[in-house]
C-alpha positions as CSV (number, residue, x, y, z in Angstrom):
1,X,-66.2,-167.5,68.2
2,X,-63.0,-168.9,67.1
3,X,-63.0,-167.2,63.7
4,X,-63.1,-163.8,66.0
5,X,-59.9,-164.6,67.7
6,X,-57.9,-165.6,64.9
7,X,-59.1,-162.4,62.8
8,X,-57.9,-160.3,66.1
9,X,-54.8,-162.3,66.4
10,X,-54.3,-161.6,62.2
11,X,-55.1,-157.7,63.4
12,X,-52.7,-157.5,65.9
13,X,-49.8,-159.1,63.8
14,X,-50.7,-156.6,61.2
15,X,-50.5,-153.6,63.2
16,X,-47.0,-154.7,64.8
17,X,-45.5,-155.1,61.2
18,X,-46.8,-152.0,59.9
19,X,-45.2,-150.5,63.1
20,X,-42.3,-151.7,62.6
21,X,-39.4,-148.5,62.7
22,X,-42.6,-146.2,62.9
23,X,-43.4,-144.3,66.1
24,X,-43.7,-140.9,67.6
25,X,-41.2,-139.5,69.5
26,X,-42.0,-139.4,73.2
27,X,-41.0,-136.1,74.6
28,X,-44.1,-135.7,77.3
29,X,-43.6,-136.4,80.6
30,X,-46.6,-137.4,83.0
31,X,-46.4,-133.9,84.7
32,X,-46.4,-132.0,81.6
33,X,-49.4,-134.1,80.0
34,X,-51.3,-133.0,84.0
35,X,-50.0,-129.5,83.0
36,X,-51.7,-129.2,79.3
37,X,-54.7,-130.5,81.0
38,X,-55.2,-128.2,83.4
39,X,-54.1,-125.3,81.0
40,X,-56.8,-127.3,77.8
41,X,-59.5,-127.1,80.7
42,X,-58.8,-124.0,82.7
43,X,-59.8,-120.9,81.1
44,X,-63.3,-120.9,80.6
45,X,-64.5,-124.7,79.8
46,X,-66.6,-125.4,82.9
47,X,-67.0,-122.0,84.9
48,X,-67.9,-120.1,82.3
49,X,-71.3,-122.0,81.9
50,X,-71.4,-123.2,85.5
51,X,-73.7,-120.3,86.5
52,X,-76.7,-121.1,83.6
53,X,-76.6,-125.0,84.0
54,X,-76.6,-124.6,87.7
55,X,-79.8,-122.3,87.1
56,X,-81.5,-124.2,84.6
57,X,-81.0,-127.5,86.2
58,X,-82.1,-126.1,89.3
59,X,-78.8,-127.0,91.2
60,X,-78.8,-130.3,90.2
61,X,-75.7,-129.7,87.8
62,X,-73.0,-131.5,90.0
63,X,-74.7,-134.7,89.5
64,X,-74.1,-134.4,85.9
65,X,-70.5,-134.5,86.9
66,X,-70.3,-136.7,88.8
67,X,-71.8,-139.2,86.2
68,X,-69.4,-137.5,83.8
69,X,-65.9,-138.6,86.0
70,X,-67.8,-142.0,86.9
71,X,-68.2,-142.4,83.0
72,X,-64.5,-140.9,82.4
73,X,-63.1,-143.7,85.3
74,X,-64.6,-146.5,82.7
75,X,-63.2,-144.9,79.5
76,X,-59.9,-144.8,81.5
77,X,-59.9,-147.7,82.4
78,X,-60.5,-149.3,79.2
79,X,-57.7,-147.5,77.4
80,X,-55.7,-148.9,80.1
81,X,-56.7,-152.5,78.7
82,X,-56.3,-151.5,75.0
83,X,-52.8,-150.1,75.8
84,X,-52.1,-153.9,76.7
85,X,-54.3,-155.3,74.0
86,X,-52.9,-152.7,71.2
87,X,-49.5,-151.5,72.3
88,X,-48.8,-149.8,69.4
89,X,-51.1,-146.2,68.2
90,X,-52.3,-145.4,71.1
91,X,-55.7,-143.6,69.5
92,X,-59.2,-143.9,69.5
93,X,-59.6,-145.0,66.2
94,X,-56.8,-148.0,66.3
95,X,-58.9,-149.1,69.8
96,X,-62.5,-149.0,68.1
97,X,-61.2,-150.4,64.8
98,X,-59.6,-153.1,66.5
99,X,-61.9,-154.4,69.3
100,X,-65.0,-153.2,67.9
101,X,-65.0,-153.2,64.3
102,X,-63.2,-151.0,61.1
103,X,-66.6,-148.5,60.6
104,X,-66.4,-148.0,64.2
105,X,-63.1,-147.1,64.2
106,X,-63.2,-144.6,61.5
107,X,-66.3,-142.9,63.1
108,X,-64.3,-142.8,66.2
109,X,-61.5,-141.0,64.5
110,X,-63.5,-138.8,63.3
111,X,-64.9,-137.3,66.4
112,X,-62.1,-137.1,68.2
113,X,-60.8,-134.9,65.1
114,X,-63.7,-133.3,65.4
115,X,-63.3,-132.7,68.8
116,X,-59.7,-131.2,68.7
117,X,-60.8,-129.0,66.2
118,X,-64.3,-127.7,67.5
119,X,-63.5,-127.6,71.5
120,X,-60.2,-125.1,70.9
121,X,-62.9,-123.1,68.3
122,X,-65.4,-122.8,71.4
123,X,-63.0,-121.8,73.6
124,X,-61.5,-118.8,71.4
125,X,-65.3,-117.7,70.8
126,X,-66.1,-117.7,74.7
127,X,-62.7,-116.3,75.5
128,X,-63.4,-113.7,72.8
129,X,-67.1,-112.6,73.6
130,X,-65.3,-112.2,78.0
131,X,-62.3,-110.1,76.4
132,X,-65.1,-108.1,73.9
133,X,-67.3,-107.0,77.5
134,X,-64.3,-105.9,79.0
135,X,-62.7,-103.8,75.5
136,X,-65.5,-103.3,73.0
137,X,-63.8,-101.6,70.8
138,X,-62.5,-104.6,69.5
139,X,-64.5,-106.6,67.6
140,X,-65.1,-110.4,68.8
141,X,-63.9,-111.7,65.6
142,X,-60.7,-109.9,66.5
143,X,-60.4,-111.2,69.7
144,X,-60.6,-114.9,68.2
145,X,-57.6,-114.0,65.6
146,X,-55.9,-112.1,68.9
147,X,-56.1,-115.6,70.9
148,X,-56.1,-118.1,67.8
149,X,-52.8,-116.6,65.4
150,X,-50.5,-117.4,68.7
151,X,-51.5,-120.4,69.5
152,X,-51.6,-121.3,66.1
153,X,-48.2,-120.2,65.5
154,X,-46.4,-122.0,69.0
155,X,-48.3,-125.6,67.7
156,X,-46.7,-125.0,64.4
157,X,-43.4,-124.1,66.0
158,X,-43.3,-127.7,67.9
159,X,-44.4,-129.6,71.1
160,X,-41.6,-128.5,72.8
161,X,-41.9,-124.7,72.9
162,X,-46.0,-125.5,73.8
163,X,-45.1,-127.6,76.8
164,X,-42.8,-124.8,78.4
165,X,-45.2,-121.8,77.2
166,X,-48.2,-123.7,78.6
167,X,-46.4,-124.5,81.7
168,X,-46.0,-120.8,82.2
169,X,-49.0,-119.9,81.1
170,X,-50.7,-122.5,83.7
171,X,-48.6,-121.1,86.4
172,X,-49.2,-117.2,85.7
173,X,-52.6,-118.1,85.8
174,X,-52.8,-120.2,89.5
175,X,-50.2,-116.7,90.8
176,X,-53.3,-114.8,90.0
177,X,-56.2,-116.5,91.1
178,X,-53.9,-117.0,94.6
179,X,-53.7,-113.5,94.4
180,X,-57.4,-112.6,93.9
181,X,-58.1,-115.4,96.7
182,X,-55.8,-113.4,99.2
183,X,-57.2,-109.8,98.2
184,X,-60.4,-111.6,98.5
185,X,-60.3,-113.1,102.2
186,X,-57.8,-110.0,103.3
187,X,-59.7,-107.2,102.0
């Protein structure tokens, strides 16, 4: 039990000399972190599915939910403790290798690479297959490169100039489902 402390104690001195004149610079603020959420989530991640699951699980989809915010509520909160714990990364991998153990870490690392790479790639091929029913003349494979090439590009360009475009983009997109709501209930 001991030896465990003293290995973590080790860790953590470690981590805050290899950190030393090291760090990201901090150009997010709170609201635009809510922002690139809402615009990472919003254009077809749940309700593009939402109609099968709700099908096939005979209506019993929002419990699946609701387990999945009661399960995000935990991983929350434990980031919150690691933040304390591990002031210094910030990531997945530097939590897991740290409290759990260095294989763990790396696995965890992995998936959340592998999860910033394949949830943007599932979202172009959704977004693509939508914008191929309404013009078929363009292929779905060109509909990816339409969506992925300017994305592609802003990331490249810097966080900066993707924090104000998604900010736009977030916005434009709540003026027009305000203005299908109020066609909707006024027509």
């Amino acid at each position: 039990m001991g030896v465990g402390i003293i290995e973590t104690q080790k860790s953590v001195e470690n981590i805050q000399i290899l950190s030393d004149g090291q760090s990201l610079k901090r150009s997010l603020k709170m609201r635009d972190l809510v922002i690139f959420g809402l615009g990472f989530m919003a254009p077809v991640a749940a309700m593009s599915m939402f109609g099968i699951i709700t099908l096939v699980s005979q209506g019993h989809s929002v419990l699946s939910y609701v387990l999945g915010f009661v399960a995000m509520l935990f991983t929350a909160y434990s980031f919150g403790k690691m933040v304390e714990a591990y002031p210094v990364a910030g990531s997945t991998y530097t939590y897991a290798h740290q409290a759990l153990h260095p294989k763990i870490g790396f696995i965890a690392g992995w998936g959340m690479l592998l999860d910033y790479l394949l949830i943007p790639m599932l979202t172009f091929l959704i977004s693509a297959s939508f914008a191929n029913a309404l013009v078929p003349s363009i292929p779905v494979w060109g509909w990816v490169l339409i969506f992925a090439i300017p994305i592609t590009i802003v990331n490249i360009i810097g966080i900066d100039i993707a924090t104000k475009l998604n900010s736009v983009l977030v916005l434009f997109g709540d003026c027009l489902r305000f203005q299908r709501k109020s066609l909707y209930y006024n027509g």
